[in-house]
Each structure stands twice: as C-alpha cells, then as structure tokens.
C-alpha positions in Angstrom: -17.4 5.8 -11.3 -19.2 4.8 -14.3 -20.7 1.1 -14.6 -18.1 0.1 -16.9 -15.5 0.6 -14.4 -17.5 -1.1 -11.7 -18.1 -3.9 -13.8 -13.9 -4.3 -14.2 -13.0 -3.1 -10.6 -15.6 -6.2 -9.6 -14.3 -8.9 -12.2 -10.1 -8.1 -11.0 -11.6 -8.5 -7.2 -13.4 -12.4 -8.3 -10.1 -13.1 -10.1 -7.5 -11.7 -7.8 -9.3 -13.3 -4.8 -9.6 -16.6 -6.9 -5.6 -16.2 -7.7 -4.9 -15.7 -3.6 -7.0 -18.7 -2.1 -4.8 -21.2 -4.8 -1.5 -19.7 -3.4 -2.4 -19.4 -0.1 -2.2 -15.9 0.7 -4.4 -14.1 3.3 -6.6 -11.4 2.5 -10.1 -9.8 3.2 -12.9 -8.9 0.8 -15.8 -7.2 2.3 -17.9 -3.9 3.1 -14.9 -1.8 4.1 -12.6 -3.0 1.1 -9.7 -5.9 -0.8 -7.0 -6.0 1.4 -3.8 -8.3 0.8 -1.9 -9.4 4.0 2.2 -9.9 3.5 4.4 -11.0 6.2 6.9 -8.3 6.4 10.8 -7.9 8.2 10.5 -4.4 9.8 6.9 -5.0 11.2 4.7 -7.4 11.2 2.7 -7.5 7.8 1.2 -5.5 5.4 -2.6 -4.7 4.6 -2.5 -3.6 1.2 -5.5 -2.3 0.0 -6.9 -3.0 -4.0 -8.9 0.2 -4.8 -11.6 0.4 -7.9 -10.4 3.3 -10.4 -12.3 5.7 -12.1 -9.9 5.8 -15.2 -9.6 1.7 -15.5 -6.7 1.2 -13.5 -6.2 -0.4 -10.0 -5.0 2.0 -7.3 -3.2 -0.1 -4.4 -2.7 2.2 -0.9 -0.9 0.6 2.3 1.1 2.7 4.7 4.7 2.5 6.2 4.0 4.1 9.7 3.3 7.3 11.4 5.7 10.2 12.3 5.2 11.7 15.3 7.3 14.3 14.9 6.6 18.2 12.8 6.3 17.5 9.4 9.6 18.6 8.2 10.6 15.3 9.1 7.8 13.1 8.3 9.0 14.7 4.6 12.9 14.3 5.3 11.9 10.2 5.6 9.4 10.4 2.6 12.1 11.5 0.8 14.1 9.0 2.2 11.7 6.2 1.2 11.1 7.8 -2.5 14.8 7.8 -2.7 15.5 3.8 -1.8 11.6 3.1 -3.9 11.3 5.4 -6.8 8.1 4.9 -8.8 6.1 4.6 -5.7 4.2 8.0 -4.9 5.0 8.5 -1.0 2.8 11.2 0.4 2.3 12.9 4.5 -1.0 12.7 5.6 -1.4 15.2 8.6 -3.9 14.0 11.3 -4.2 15.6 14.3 -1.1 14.3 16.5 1.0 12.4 13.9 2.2 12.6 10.2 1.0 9.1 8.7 3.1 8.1 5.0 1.5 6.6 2.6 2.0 4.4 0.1 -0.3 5.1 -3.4 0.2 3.1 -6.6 -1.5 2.7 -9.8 -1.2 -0.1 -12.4 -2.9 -1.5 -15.4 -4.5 -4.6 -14.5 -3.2 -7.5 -16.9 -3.5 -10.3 -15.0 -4.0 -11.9 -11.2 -0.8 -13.0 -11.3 0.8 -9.8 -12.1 -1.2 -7.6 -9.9 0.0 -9.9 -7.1 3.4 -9.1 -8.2 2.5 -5.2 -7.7 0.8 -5.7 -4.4 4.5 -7.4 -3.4 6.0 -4.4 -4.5 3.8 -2.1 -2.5 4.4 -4.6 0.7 8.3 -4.1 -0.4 7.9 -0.5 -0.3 6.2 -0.6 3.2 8.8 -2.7 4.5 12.0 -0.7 3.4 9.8 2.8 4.5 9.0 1.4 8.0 12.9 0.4 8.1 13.9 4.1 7.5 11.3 5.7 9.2 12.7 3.9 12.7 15.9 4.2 11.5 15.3 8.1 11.3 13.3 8.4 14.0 13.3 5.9 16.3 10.3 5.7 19.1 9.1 8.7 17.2 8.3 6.5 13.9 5.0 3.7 14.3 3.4 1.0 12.4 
C-alpha cells in the first residue's frame, strides 16, 4: 500500500467514525481493525469490517455463518445468498472443520454518509445469508 492510499484509508476511518458517534451506532477502531456493529433479525448483529485498499477503494468483509457440512453445500447456499443479494461477492472459505461464507464488497468512498449506507447493505446481506444458510441447513449452518 502506497502512502497515498494510507493517507485516504486513514482520513475515511476519522470521518466514518466521526459520522457513527453522531448517529449513534456502535463500532470499534483499533489494532485489529474498523468494525461496524448492526443489530440484525436472523442473529444477533453484524461486525462489518472497513478495510484500507490498495487501488483507492474501501473493501468491507463480514460473514453470514459457517457450514458444517462438505462444501458442495456450503456452495449450494452461496449460491443461494448470490441469488436473493446479487452484487455482493459471496465466497467459501475452507478451514479445517467447517466452510465459513463470506461477505466481500468494494465501493468508492464518496462520503460518510454513503459508506454507512454500503456497510447497511453488507449487514443486509449477512442477515438474508444467515436466513438461508439455517434455512438450508439447519443445526448444520452457524453464526
């Protein structure tokens, strides 16, 4: 990452975080990352995470739940999910035991205001996946 987009990456964190404590909305800034917390239907709340860019853009990451299952069906509910959320990049993560899907989303930062509005999307997106994922799988599908 070059110093230009550290410099951007650290002036979107001061403003987003400035936009949050007016409206009231939790979240955590430290050592190990920006994370937004939404209250959610299908569990409890999201931890959206604002991630620094190497090409200018903000990359947000949050995760609907884990499969524990083979992975062609941690795939058949990605699908799912991509279906009911298009323009939203769903993708299985193997780790030893489970298949974890995650959410990954890239914008342009404009302003606080409207990157809020694409962190609410990503919390949507969460919230409809862990919906289908226990739908689909029942005990077998975690958040």
């Amino acid at each position: 990452m070059n110093e230009t987009d550290h410099a951007l990456t650290q002036k979107v964190f001061r403003e987003y975080a400035e936009y949050l404590d007016k409206a009231g909305v939790p979240y955590k800034n430290d050592q190990n990352g920006f994370y937004v917390f939404i209250p959610l239907q299908n569990i409890e709340e999201s931890f959206t995470q604002v991630c620094e860019s190497s090409n200018g853009k903000i990359h947000l990451w949050d995760y609907c739940g884990n499969c524990y299952t083979g992975v062609r069906l941690a795939k058949r509910v990605a699908k799912a999910i991509q279906a009911q959320c298009p323009g939203y990049e769903i993708r299985v993560e193997h780790y030893t035991s489970l298949f974890e899907l995650d959410i990954y989303h890239e914008v342009e930062y404009t302003t606080a205001e409207e990157l809020h509005q694409q962190v609410l999307g990503v919390a949507h997106v969460v919230d409809v996946g862990a919906g289908i994922g226990k739908e689909m799988l029942g005990k077998d599908f975690r958040r």
